[in-house]
Structures are given as structure tokens and as C-alpha cells.
N, C-alpha and C positions, 0 to 999 in steps of 0.2 A: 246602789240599787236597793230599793226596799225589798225584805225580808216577805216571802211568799208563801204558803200555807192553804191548809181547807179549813171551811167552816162547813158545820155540820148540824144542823135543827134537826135533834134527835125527839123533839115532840111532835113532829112531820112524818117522822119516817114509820113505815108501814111494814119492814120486812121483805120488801119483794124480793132482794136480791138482783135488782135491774143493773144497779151499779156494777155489782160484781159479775154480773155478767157479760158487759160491754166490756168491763175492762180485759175479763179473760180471751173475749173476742177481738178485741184492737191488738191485745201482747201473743193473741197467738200461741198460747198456755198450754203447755202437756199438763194432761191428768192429774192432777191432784196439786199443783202449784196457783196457788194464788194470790195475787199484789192486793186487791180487795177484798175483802169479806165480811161480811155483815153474820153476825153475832146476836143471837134471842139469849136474854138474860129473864127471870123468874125472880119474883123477891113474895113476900109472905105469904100466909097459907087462904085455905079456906078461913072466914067467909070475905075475907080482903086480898084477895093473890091479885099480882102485878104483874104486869111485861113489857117490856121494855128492849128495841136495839140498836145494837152500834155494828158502825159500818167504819171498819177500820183500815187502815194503809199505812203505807210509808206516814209518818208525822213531819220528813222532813225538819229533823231535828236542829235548835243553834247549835248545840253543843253534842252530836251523832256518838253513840259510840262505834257505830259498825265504823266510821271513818277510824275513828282513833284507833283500832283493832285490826285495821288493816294494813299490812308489810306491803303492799305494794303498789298502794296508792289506787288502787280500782275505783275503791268509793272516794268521794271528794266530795266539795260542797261548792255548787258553780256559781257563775257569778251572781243569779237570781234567790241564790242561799238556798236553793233545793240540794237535797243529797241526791248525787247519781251515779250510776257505777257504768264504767268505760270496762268492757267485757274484753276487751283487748289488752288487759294488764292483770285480769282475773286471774290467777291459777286454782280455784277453785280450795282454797285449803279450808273456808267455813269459818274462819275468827270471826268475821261479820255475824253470821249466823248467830253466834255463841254469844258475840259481844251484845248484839242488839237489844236491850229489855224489851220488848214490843215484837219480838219473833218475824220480823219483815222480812226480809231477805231471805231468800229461797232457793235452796239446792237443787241444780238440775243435773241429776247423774247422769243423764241421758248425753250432756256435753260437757260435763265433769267443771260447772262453773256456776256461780253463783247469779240472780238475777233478782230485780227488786222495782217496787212502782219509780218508775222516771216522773209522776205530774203528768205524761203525757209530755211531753218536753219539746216533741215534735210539736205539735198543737198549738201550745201557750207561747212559742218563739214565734208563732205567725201572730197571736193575738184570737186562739179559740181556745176556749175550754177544753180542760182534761177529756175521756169516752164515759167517765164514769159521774161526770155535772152534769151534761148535755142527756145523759140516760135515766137519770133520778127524776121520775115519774113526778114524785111529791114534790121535785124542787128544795129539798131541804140539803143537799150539797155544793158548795159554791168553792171556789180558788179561784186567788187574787193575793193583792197585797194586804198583809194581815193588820193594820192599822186599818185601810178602808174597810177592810171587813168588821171589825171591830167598831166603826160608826157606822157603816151599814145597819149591821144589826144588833147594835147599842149594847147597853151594859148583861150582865147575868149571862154572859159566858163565860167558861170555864176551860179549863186545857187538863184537868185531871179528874177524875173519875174512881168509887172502889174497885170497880174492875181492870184499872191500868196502873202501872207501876206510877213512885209520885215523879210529877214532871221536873222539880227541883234539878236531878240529877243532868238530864237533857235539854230539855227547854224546847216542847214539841210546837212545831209550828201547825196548830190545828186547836181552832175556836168552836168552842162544842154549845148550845144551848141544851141544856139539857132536860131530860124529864124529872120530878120531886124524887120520884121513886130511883130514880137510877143514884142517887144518894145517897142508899141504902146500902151498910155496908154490907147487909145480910141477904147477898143471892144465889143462885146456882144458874149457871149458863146450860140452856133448853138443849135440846140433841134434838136436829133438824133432817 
């Protein structure tokens, strides 16, 4: 089965935070845990200032480390090559957490276990889109197989960013168009 992922037209997107907040309402999210989150980054000064955001998730990595970090097989990588974590082998110890360069995976103390974006899994096994494709206002978030996506929306995508670790290590399944500015290695991420 081909290898699955999001694409993401960061010259589309506006900020609103729609994504992230379908997704927090579909997963049913305690306070302050979130699978999605969109991100306002800032790059040079007056009289040229920039902005710029990213709307981040699980990457659904080839090579995950929360998988490789994990003693008891929670997180896996299933047959559609999404990372998903089966809560019923959880014991909550947080090596994912630690392991993950991308900070994905989320402690919830509240049932002492760890929890993280599925794709929507439910969704995409019927043949719909993720809560947080079908919510993007602008349209610029799409999952699918990352080749179609890739001639879909043809060359001048990218899978690493200054603001994300390099993807060499991982190999993040997430096709980004990106803004000229968000190439800058010199920003500061806005406080929203």
C-alpha cells in the first residue's frame, strides 16, 4: 500500500485555526492537548516584517522515532504507513513524547497515557478525509497518497522547513508548499 501523508499550501493558509479546532472537537481533547496546531512565525523587521503559518500534526513519519522509543509496541506503523498508537498497550511511560523531534504525542495525566493524531483513521478507512481537511476554510490541507499528492500539486514542495527539525533523520510523510519567507532562517514564532 502506498505511503500516506498531508499536504499542506502554506501560502493558502490564513491562520484561522479551523483545522485545529475540528480536530480538537472530532478527538474530544482535554484542555490544553492538541494533535493539530497551527503556528504564526514572524521574520524581519520594520519596514519589511513577514508572517507566515504552519499548521502542524503528527508527519506520520517513514522512519518515527516515537515508534522506535517505544517498549511496548503502542505506536506502530499500520499498514497504510500512518503512525498510530493502540491505547491498550499504552502504559503511559512518555519515551514517545521524548523520542519524537516534532513534539506530537501528548500526555494525558488525566488517564495516565499517552495519545497522538491518528489521520483520522476512522475517516480515511471509509474513504473521507481527516476533521481537520474537510475544516480548512482555505482548502490548503489535503491527505492522501503522498506521490498523488505530489503530482497533484507538482514540484516546489518541500518536507523541511527552518522552523522543524531536518527531515533526513525521519523521513516526514507531509508535502508542504511553502511561503519564500518561511525560508528564512531568521524568525521568531508570534504568541497568539
Amino acid at each position: 500500500m502506498a505511503r500516506k501523508g498531508f499536504y499542506f499550501d502554506m501560502t493558502s493558509c490564513i491562520g484561522c485555526r479551523t483545522c485545529q479546532i475540528a480536530c480538537k472537537d472530532k478527538n474530544n481533547l482535554d484542555t490544553g492537548i492538541v494533535f493539530r496546531k497551527v503556528i504564526t512565525f514572524e521574520t524581519g523587521v520594520y519596514p519589511a516584517p513577514g508572517v507566515y503559518h504552519y499548521s502542524s500534526t503528527c508527519n506520520h513519519c517513514e522512519n518515527p522515532k516515537c515508534v522506535e522509543g517505544c517498549p511496548t509496541g503502542a505506536m506502530y506503523i499500520a499498514e497504510d504507513k500512518t503512525v498510530q498508537h493502540n491505547p491498550d498497550k499504552c502504559i503511559g511511560c512518555q519515551y514517545c513524547t521524548w523520542n519524537c523531534p516534532y513534539g506530537v504525542p501528548q500526555y494525558n495525566a488525566k488517564i495516565g497515557k499517552v495519545s497522538k493524531c491518528n489521520a483520522c483513521k476512522d475517516l480515511t478507512d471509509r474513504g473521507q478525509n481527516p476533521a481537520c481537511v474537510d475544516a480548512c476554510i482555505m482548502r490548503c490541507l489535503h491527505f492522501g497518497d503522498l506521490d498523488e499528492l505530489e503530482k497533484l500539486y507538482g514540484g516546489g514542495t518541500i518536507s523541511e522547513l527552518p522552523i522543524l527539525p531536518p527531515a533526513s533523520e525521519t523521513n516526514p510523510s507531509i508535502r508542504i508548499k511553502p511561503k519564500a519567507i518561511a525560508l528564512n532562517k531568521n524568525f521568531r514564532e508570534k504568541e497568539v
